[in-house]
VOGUGU-928051 format. One record per residue (C-alpha): residue number from 1; z, y, x negated. Coordinates in Angstrom, 1 decimal. Layout:
BEGIN
<pt><lose>NUM</lose><c3>Z</c3><c2>Y</c2><c1>X</c1></pt>
...
//
This chain:
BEGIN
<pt><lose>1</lose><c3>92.0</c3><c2>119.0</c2><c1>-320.5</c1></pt>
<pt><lose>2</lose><c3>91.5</c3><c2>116.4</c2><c1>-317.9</c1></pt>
<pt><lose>3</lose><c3>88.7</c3><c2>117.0</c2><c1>-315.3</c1></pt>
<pt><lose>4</lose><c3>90.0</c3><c2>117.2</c2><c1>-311.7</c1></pt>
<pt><lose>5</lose><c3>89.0</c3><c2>114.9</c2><c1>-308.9</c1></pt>
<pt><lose>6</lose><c3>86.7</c3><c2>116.1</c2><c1>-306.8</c1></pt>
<pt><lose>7</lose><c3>86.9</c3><c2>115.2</c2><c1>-303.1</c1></pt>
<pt><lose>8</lose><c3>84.6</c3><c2>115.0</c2><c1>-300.1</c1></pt>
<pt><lose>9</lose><c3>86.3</c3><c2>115.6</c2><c1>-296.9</c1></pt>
<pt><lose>10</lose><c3>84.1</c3><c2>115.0</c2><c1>-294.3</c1></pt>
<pt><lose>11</lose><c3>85.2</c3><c2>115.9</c2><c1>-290.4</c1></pt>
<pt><lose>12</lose><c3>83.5</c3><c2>118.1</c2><c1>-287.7</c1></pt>
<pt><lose>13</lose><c3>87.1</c3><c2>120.0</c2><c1>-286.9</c1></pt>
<pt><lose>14</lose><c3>87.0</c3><c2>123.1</c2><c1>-289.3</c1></pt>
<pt><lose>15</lose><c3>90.9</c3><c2>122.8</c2><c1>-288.7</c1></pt>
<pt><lose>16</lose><c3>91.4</c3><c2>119.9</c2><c1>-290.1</c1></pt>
<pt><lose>17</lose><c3>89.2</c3><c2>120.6</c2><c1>-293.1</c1></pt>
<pt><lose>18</lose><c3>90.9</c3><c2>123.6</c2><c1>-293.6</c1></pt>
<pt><lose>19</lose><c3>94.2</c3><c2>120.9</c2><c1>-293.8</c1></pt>
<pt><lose>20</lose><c3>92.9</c3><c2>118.8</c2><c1>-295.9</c1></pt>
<pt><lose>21</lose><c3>91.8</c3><c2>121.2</c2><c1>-298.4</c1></pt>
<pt><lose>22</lose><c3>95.1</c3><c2>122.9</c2><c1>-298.3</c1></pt>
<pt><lose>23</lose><c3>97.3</c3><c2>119.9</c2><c1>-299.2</c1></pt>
<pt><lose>24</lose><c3>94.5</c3><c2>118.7</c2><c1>-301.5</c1></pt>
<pt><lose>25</lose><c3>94.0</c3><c2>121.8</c2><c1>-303.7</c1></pt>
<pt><lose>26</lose><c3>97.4</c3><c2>122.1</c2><c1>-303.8</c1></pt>
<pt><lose>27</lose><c3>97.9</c3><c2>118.7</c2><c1>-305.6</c1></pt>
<pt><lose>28</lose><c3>95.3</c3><c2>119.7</c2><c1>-307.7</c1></pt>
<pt><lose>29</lose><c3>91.9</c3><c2>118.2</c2><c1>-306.4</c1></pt>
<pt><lose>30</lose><c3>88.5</c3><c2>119.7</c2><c1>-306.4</c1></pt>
<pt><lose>31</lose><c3>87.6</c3><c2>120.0</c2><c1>-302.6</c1></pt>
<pt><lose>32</lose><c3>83.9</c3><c2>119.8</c2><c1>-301.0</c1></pt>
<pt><lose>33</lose><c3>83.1</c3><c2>120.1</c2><c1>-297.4</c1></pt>
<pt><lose>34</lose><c3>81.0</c3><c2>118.5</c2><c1>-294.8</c1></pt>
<pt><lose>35</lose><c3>80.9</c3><c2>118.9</c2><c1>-291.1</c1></pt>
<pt><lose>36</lose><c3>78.6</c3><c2>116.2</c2><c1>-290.1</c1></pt>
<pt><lose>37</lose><c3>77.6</c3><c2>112.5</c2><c1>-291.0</c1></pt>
<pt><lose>38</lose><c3>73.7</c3><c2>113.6</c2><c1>-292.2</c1></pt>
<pt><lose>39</lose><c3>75.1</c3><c2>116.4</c2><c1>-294.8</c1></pt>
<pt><lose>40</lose><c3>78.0</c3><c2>113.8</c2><c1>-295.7</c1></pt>
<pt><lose>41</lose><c3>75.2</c3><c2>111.2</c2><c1>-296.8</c1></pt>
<pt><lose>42</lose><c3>73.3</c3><c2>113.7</c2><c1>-298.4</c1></pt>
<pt><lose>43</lose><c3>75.8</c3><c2>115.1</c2><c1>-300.7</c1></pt>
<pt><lose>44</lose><c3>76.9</c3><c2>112.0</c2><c1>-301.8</c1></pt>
<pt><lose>45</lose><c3>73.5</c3><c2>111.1</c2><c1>-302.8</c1></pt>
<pt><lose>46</lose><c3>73.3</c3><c2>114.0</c2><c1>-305.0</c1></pt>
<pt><lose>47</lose><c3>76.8</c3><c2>114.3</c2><c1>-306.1</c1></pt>
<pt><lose>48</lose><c3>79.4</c3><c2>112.4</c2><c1>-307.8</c1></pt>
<pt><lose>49</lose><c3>82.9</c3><c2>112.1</c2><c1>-305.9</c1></pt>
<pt><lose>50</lose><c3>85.9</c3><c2>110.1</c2><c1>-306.7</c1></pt>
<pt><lose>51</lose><c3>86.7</c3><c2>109.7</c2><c1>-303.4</c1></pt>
<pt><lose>52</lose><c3>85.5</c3><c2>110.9</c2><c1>-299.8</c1></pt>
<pt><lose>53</lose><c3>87.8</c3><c2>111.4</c2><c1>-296.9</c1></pt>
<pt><lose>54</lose><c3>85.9</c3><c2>110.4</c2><c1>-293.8</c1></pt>
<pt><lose>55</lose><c3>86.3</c3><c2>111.2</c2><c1>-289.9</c1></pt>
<pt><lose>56</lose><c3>84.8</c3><c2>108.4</c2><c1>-287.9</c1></pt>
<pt><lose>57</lose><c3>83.4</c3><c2>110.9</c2><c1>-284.9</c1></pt>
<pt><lose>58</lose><c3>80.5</c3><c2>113.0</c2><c1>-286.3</c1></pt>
<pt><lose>59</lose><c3>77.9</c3><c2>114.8</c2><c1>-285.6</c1></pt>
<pt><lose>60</lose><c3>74.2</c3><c2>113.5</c2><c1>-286.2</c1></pt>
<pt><lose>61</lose><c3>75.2</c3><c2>110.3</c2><c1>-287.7</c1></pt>
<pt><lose>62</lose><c3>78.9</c3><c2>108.4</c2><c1>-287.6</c1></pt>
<pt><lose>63</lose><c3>81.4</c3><c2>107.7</c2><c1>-290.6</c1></pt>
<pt><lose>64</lose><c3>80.6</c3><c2>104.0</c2><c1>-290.1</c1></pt>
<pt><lose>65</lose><c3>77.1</c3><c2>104.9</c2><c1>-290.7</c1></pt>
<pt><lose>66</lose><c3>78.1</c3><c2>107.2</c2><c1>-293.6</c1></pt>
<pt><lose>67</lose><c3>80.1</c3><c2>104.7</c2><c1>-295.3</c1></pt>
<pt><lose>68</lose><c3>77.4</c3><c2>102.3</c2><c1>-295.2</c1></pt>
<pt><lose>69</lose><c3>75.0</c3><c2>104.4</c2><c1>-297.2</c1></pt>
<pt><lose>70</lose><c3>77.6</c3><c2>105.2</c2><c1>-299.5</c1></pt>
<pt><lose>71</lose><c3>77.8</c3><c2>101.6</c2><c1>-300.3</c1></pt>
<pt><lose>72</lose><c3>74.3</c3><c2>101.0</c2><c1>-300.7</c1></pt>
<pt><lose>73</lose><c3>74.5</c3><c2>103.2</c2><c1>-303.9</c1></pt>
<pt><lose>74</lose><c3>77.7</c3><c2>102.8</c2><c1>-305.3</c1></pt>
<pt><lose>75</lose><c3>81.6</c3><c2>102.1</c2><c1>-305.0</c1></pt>
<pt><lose>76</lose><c3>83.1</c3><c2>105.6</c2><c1>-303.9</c1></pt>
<pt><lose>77</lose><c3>86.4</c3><c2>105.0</c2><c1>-302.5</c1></pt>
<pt><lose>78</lose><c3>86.1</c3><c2>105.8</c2><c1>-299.3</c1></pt>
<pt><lose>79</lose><c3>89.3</c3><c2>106.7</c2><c1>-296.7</c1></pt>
<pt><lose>80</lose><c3>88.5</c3><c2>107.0</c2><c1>-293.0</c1></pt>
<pt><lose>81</lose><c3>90.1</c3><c2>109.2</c2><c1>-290.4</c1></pt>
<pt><lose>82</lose><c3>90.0</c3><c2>108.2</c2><c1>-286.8</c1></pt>
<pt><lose>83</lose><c3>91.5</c3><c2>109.0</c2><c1>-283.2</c1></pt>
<pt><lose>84</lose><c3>90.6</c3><c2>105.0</c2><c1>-282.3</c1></pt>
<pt><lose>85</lose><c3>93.6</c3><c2>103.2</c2><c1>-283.8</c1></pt>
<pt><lose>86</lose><c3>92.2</c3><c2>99.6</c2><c1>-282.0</c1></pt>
<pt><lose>87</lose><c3>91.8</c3><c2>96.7</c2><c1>-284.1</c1></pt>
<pt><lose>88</lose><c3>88.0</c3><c2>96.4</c2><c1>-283.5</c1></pt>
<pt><lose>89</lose><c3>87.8</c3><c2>100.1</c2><c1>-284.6</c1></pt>
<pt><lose>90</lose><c3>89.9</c3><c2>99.1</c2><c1>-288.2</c1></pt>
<pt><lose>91</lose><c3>88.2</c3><c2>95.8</c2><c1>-289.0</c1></pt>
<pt><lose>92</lose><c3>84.8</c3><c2>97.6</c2><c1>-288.6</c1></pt>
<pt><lose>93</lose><c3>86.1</c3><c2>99.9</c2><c1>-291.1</c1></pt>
<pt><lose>94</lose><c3>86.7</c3><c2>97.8</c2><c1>-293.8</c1></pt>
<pt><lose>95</lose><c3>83.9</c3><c2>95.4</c2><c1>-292.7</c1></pt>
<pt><lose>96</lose><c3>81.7</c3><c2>98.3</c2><c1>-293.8</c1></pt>
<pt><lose>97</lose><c3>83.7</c3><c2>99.1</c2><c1>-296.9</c1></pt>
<pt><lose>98</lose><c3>86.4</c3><c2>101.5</c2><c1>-296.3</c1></pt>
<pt><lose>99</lose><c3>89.3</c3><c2>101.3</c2><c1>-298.5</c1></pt>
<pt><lose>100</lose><c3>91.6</c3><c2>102.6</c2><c1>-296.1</c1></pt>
<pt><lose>101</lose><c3>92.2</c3><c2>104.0</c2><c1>-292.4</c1></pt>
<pt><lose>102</lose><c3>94.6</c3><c2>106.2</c2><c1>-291.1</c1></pt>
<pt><lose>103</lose><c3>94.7</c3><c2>106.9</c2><c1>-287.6</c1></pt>
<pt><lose>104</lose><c3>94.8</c3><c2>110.5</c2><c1>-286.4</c1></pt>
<pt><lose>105</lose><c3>97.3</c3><c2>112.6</c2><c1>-286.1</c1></pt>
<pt><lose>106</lose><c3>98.4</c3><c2>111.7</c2><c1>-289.5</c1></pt>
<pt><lose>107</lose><c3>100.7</c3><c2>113.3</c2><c1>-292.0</c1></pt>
<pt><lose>108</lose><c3>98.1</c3><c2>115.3</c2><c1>-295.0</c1></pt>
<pt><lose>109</lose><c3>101.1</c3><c2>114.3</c2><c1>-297.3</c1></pt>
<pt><lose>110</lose><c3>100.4</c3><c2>110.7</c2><c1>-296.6</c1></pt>
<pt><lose>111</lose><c3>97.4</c3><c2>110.9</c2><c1>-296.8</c1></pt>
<pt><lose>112</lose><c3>97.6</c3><c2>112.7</c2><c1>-300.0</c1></pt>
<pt><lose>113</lose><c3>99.9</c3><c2>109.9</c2><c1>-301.0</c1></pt>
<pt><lose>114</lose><c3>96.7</c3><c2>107.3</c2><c1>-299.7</c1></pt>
<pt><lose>115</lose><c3>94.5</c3><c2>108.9</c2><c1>-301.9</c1></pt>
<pt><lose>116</lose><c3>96.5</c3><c2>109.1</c2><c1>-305.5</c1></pt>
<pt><lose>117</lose><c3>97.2</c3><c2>105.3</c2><c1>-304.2</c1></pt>
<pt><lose>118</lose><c3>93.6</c3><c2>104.5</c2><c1>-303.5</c1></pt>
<pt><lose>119</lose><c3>92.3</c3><c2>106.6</c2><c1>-307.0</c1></pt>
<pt><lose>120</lose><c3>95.1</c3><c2>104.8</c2><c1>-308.9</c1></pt>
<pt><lose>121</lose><c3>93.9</c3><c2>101.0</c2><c1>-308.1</c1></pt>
<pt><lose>122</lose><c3>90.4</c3><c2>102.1</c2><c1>-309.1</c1></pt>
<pt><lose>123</lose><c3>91.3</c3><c2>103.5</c2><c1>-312.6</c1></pt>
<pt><lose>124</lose><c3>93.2</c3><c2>100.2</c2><c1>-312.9</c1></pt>
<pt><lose>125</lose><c3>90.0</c3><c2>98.1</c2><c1>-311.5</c1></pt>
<pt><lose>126</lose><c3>87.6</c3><c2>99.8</c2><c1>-314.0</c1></pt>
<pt><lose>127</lose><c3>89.6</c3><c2>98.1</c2><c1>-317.3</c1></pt>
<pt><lose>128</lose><c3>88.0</c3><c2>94.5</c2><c1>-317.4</c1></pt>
<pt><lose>129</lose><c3>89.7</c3><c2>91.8</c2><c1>-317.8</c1></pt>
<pt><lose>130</lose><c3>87.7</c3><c2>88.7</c2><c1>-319.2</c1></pt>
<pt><lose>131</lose><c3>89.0</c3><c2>86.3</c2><c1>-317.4</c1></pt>
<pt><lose>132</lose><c3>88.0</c3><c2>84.1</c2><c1>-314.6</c1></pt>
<pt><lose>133</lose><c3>90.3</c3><c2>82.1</c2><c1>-312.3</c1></pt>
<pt><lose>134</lose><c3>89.0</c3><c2>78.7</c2><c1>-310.5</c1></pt>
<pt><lose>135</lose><c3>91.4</c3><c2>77.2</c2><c1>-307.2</c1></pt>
<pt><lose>136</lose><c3>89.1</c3><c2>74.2</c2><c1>-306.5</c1></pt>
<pt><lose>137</lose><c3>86.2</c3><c2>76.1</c2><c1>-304.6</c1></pt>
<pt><lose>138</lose><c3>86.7</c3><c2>79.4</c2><c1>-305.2</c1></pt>
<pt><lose>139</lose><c3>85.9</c3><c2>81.3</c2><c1>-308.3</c1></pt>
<pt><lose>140</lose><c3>86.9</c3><c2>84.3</c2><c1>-309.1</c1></pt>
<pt><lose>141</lose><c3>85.4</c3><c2>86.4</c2><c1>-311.8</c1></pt>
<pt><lose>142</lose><c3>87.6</c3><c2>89.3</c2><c1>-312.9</c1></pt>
<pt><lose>143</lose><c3>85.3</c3><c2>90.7</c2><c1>-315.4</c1></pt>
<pt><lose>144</lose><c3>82.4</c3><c2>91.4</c2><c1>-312.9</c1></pt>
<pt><lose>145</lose><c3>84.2</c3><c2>91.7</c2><c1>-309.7</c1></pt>
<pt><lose>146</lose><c3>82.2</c3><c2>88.3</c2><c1>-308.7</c1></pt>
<pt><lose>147</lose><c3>83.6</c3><c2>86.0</c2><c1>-306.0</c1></pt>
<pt><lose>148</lose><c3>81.7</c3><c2>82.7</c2><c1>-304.9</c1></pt>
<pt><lose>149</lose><c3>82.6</c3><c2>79.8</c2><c1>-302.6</c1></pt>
<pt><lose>150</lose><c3>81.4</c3><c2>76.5</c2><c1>-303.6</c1></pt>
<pt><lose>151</lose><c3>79.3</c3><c2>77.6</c2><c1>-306.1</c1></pt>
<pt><lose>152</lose><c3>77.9</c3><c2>80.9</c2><c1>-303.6</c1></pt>
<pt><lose>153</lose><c3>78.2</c3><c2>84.3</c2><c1>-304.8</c1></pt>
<pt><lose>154</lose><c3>80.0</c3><c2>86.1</c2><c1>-301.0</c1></pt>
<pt><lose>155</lose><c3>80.6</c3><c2>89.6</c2><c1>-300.5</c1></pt>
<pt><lose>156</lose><c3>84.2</c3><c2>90.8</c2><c1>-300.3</c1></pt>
<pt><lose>157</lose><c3>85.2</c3><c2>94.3</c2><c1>-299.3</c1></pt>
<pt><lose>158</lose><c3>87.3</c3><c2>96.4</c2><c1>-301.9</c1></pt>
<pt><lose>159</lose><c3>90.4</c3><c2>95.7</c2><c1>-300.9</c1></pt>
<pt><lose>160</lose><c3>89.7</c3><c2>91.8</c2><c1>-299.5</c1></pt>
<pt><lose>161</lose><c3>89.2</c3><c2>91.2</c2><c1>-303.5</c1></pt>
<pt><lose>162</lose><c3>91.8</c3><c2>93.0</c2><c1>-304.7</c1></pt>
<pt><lose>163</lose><c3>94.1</c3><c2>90.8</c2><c1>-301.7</c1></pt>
<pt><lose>164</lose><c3>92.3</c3><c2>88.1</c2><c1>-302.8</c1></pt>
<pt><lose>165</lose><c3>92.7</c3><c2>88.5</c2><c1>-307.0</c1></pt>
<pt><lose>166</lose><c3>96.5</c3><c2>89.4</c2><c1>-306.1</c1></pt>
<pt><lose>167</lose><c3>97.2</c3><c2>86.1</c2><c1>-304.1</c1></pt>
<pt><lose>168</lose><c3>95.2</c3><c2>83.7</c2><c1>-306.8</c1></pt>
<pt><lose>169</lose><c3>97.4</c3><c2>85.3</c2><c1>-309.3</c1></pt>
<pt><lose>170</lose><c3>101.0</c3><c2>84.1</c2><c1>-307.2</c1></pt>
<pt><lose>171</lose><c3>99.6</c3><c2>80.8</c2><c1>-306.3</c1></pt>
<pt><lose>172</lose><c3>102.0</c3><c2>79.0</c2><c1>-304.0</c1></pt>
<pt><lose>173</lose><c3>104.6</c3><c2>82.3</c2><c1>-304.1</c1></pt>
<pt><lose>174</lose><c3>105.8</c3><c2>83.4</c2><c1>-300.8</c1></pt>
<pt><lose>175</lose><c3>104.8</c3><c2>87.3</c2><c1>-300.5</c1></pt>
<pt><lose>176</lose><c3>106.4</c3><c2>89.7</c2><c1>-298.3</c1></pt>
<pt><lose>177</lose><c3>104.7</c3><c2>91.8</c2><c1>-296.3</c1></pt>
<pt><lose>178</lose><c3>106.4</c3><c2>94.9</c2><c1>-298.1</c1></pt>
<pt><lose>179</lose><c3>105.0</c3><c2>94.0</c2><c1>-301.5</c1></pt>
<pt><lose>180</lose><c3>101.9</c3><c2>93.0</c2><c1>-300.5</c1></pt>
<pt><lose>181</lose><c3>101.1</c3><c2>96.7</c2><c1>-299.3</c1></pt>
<pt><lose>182</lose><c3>102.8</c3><c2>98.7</c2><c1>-302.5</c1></pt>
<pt><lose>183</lose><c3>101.7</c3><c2>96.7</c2><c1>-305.1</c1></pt>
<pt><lose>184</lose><c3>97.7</c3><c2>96.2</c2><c1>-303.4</c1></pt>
<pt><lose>185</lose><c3>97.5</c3><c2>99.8</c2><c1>-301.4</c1></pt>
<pt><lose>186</lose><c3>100.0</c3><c2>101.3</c2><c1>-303.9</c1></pt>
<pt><lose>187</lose><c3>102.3</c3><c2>103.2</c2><c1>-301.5</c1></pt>
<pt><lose>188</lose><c3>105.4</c3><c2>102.0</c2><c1>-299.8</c1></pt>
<pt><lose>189</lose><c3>105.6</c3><c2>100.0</c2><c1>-297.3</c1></pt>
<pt><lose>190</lose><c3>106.7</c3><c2>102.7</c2><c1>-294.0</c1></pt>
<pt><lose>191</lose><c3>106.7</c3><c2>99.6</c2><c1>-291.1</c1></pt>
<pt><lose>192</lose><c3>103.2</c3><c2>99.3</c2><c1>-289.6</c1></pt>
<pt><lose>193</lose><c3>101.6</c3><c2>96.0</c2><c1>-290.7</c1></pt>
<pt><lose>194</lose><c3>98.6</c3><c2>96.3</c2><c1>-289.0</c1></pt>
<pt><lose>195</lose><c3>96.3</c3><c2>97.0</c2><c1>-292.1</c1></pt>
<pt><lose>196</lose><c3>97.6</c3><c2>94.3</c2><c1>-294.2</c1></pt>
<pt><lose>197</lose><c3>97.1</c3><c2>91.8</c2><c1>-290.9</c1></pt>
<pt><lose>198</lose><c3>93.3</c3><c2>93.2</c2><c1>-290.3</c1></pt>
<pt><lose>199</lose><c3>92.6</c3><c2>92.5</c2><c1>-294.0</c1></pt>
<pt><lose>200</lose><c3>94.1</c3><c2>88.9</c2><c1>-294.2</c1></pt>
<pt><lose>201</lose><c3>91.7</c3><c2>88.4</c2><c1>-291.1</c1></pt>
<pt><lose>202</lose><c3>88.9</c3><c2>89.4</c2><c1>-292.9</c1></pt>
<pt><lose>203</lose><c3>89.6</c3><c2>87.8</c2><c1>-295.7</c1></pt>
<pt><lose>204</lose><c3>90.1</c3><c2>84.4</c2><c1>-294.2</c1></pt>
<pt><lose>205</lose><c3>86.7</c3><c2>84.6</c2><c1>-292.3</c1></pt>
<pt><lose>206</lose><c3>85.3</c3><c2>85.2</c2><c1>-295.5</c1></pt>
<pt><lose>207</lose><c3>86.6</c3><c2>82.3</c2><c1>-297.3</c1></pt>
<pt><lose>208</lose><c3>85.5</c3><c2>79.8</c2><c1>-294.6</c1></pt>
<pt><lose>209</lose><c3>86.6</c3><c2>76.4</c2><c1>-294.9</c1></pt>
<pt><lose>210</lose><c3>89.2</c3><c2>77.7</c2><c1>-297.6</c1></pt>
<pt><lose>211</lose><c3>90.7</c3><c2>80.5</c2><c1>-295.0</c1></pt>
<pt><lose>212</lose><c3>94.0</c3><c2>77.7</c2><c1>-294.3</c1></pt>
<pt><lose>213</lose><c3>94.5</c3><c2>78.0</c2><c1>-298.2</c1></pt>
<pt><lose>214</lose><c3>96.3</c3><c2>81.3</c2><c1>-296.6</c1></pt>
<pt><lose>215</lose><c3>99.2</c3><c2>80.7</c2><c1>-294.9</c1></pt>
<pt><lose>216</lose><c3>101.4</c3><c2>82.5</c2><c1>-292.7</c1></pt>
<pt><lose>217</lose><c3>105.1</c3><c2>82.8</c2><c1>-293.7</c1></pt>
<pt><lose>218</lose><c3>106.7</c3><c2>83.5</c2><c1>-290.5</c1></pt>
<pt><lose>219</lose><c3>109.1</c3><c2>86.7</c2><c1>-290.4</c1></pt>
<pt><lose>220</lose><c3>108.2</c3><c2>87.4</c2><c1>-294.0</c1></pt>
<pt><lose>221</lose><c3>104.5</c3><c2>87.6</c2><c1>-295.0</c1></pt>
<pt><lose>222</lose><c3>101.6</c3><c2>84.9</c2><c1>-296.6</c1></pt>
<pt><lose>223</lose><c3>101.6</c3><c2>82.7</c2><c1>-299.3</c1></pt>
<pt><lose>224</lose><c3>98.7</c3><c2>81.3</c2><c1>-301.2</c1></pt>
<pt><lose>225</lose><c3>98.3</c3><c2>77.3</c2><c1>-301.3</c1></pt>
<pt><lose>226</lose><c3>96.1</c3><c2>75.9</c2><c1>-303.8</c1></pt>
<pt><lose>227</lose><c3>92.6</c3><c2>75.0</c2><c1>-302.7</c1></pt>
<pt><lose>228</lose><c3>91.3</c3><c2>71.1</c2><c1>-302.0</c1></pt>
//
């Protein structure tokens, strides 16, 4: 019998909790609680999750700050939850290594939907693949989740390598905006771009001098252009 997920859902509204639990139980996840960012940290220091649900407002110690020392020890998916939909608010998110954001009020069958999406990309990520793929100064290894520029090892986000690894396998392909988001987040595409668009920033700050190798495909999406 396969073991169940377990889940941290971590917000300082009992309510919500209470939701989340509900709708996760229900699809047949192991639940935990936390009520604030210091007990959030702790438990996922001394227990294993497979994912963690994350408000942004908390007690003692924020979910930007939580997500952060969950990265320094490992690669729990994290989701976040927050009332501040503003772009500022969603790239900081990532920049610190969320793997998704759903602004609040949201739908606890979308974000069930979000988390078998977000679970689902990992299982896949964990089967290596030895192979690594050069586009003139990028490099990117696939079997150690290694990307460098010119030689340099960089740091990319979850899902900036994944949107990376997806683009340098449909070199010179235009992708729509729609397929971009159901085959990298996994769920289907209900309208609001704004995700994909704060990743592709990211992501093109990251690469540098190589960021025009992405190119905007008006009314459609991006396409990736081989790299001089």
């Amino acid at each position: 019998m396969e073991n169940k997920k377990r889940i941290l859902v971590v917000d300082d509204e009992k309510n919500i909790r209470e939701l989340v639990r509900k709708y996760a139980e229900f699809e047949g996840y192991e639940v935990d609680e936390s009520a604030d960012g210091m007990d959030a940290a702790q438990k996922c220091k001394n227990k294993k999750f497979d994912i963690v649900i994350l408000d942004v407002m908390l007690p003692f110690l924020d979910g930007f700050s939580v997500c952060k020392e969950i990265r320094k020890t490992g690669k729990t998916p994290v989701i976040m939850l927050s009332a501040r939909g503003e772009e500022y608010d969603r790239i900081h998110g990532f920049e610190v290594g969320a793997d998704d954001y759903i602004v609040k009020p949201f739908s606890p069958k979308e974000l069930m939907m979000r988390v078998a999406a977000v679970l689902s990309r990992v299982s896949e990520n964990t089967v290596q693949k030895s192979e690594t793929l050069c586009l003139g100064g990028i490099e990117i290894d696939r079997s150690a989740h290694i990307v460098k520029i010119d030689g340099e090892k960089t740091n990319l986000t979850p899902k900036e390598y994944e949107l990376l690894d997806y683009f340098a396998s449909n070199p010179g392909i235009a992708l729509s905006r729609r397929r971009l988001i159901e085959d990298i987040w996994g769920y289907e595409f209900d309208g609001d771009d704004r995700t994909l668009d704060t990743h592709i920033k990211l992501l093109r700050h990251t690469l540098g001098k190589y960021s025009e190798c992405i190119v905007t495909v008006r009314g459609m999406g991006y396409r990736f252009d081989a790299c001089q």
